[in-house]
Each structure stands twice: as C-alpha cells, then as structure tokens.
C-alpha positions as CSV (number, residue, x, y, z in Angstrom):
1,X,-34.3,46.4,-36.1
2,X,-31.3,47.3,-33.8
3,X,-33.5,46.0,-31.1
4,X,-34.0,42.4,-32.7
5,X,-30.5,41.7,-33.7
6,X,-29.6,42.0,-30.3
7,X,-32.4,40.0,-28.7
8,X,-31.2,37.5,-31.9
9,X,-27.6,37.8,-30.5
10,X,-28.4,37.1,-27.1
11,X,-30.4,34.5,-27.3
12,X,-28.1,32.6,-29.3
13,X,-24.9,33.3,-26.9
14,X,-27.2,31.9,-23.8
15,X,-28.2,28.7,-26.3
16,X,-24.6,27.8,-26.9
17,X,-23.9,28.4,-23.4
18,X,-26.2,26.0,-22.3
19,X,-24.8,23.2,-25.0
20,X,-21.5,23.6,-23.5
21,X,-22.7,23.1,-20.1
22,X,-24.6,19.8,-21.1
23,X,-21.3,18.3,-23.1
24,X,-19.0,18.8,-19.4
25,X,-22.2,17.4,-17.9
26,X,-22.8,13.9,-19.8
27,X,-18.7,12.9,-20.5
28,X,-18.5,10.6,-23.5
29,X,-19.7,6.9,-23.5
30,X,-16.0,5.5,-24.2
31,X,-14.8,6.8,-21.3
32,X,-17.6,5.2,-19.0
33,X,-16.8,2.4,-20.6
34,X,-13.1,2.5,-20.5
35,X,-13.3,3.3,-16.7
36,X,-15.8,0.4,-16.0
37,X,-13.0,-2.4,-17.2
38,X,-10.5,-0.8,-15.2
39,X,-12.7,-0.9,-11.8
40,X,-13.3,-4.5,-12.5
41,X,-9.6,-5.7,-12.6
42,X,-9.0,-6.7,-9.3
43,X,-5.2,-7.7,-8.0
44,X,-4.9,-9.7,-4.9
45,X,-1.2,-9.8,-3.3
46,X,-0.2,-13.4,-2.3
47,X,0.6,-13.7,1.3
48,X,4.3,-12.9,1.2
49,X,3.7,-9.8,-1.4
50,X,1.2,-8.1,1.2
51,X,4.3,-9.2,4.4
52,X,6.3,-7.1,1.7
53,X,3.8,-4.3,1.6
54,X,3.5,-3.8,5.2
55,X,7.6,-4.3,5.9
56,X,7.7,-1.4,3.1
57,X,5.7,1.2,5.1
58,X,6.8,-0.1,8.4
59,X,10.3,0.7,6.7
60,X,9.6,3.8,6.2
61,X,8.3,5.3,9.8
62,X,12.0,3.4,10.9
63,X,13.6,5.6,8.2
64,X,11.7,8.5,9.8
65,X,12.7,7.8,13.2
66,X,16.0,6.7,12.5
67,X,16.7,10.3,10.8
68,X,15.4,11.9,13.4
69,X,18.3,10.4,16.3
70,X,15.4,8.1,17.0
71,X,16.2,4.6,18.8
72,X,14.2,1.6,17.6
73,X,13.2,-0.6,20.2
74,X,11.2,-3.3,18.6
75,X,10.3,-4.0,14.9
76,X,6.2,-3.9,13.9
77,X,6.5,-7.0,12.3
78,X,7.3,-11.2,12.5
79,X,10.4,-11.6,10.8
80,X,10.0,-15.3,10.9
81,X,6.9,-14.5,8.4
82,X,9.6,-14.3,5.5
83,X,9.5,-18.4,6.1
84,X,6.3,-18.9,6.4
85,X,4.2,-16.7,3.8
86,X,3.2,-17.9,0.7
87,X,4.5,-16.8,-2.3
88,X,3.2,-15.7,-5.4
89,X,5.0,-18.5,-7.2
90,X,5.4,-21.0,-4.5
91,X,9.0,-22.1,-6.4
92,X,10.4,-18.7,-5.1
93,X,11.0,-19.7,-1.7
94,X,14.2,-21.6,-2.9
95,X,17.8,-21.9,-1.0
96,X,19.1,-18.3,-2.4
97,X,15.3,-17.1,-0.9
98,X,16.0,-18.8,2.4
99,X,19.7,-17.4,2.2
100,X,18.8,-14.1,1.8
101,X,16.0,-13.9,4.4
102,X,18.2,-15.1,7.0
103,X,20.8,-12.7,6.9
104,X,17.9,-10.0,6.5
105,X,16.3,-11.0,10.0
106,X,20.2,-11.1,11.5
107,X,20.7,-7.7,10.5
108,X,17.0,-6.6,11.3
109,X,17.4,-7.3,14.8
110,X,20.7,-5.8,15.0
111,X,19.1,-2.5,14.4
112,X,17.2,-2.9,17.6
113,X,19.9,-4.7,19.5
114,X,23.0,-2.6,18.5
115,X,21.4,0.8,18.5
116,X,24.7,2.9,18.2
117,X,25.4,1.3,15.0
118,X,21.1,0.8,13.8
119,X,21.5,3.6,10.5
120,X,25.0,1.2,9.6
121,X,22.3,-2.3,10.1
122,X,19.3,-0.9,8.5
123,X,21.3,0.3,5.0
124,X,22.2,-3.2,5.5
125,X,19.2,-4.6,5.5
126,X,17.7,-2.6,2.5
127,X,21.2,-3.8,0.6
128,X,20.2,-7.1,1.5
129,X,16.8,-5.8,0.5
130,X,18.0,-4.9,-3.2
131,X,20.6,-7.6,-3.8
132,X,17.7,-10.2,-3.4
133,X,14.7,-8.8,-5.9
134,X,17.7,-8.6,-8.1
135,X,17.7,-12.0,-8.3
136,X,14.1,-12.8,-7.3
137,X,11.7,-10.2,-8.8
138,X,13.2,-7.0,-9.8
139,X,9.9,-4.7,-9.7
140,X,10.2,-2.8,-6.7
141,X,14.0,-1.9,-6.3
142,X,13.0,1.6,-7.8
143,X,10.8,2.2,-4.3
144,X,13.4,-0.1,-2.3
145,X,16.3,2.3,-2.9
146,X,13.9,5.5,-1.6
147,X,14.1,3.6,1.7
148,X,18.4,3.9,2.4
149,X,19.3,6.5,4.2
150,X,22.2,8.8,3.3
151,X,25.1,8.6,5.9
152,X,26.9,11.5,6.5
C-alpha cells in the first residue's frame, strides 16, 4: 500500500512538472499578438532628424575626447547640412531656425580652430543646442543636456 502511494505521489509530482514546463514553453496568445503590432510600427526620421541623430553620437565621442585633454581637429559631419536637410515639418526651417543654426556652425568650428578654449565652444554649442529645441521641438533636451561637459 505504502508502495503505491508513493508510486501515486510520484507520478503526479513528475505530471505537474511537465505542465509547468509546457506553460513557459507556449507564452500566451495576447502577448504574440501584442508583440506583432509593436514590430509593425515602423518610424522613419526625416532627413534633418537622422543629421540630428548622427551629430548626437558624433557629440558624444567629442565629449569623450575632449574630457580626455583630447584636441579636435576636424568635425565628422557637414555643418552646412543644417540648411539643407529636410525637416519633419518642412515650416520648421524658419528665420529663428536659420538664426540658431548659424551661430551653431560659428561656434562648432571654433572648437576645432580655437583649441585652447574647444571645452568653453563646445558647452556653447550644446547651449545653443538646448536654447533652440526649446523653441523648436522640445523632446530631446533631456539627452542634449547629458552631452555638456562640467568645467572645473
């Protein structure tokens, strides 16, 4: 009797083992479901979003270098792309746009021309940075702001 209770016990300890492992196995169908609509939604930066982008991370290996007593001798990019991408909303590029770009690329290439002062010039420019998608589109001054450099 002993020996039947056990064999009983057992077997049903190995069964609900194996249910377990079938439920981690076969997730539930609203989830599939949920995680098909989000692989179908598909955003595709305008022109002068994915410049952005790219000045963004280019930004950052200049922070790097520039922390590091690093000199900057050219910039990875075409300033003169800030005229000539298109915008999301094409009414964007107004005069406060243009304003604001200009003194951006004066102040980028002071960083690689006036190299005593380039940690002074490139705070600038990510002021210059800020005080523009304050006005234009406000979104990504949180990541922006990661990109100044503390001065001693």
């Amino acid at each position: 009797m002993l020996k039947s209770i056990v064999v009983i016990f057992t077997f049903l300890i190995v069964f609900s083992s194996c249910k377990e492992t079938s439920k981690e196995k076969n997730p539930p169908k609203e989830k599939e479901v949920t995680e098909k609509k989000a692989a179908l939604q598909v955003y595709t930066y305008s022109e002068m979003a994915a410049f952005m982008e790219e000045m963004y991370k280019e930004h950052k290996t200049i922070k790097r270098k520039l922390e590091a007593g690093e000199k900057i001798d050219s910039l990875p990019y075409n300033l003169l792309d800030l005229h000539t991408k298109t915008f999301t909303t094409p009414s964007d590029y107004d005069a406060t746009y243009r304003q604001f770009a200009t003194a951006f690329i004066e102040v980028e290439k002071l960083i690689v021309s006036d190299t005593s002062n380039a940690l002074e010039h490139y705070n600038q420019a990510i002021n210059l940075c800020i005080s523009c998608h304050q006005i234009k589109c406000t979104g990504p001054i949180p990541r922006i702001k990661k990109l100044k450099i503390p001065i001693p």
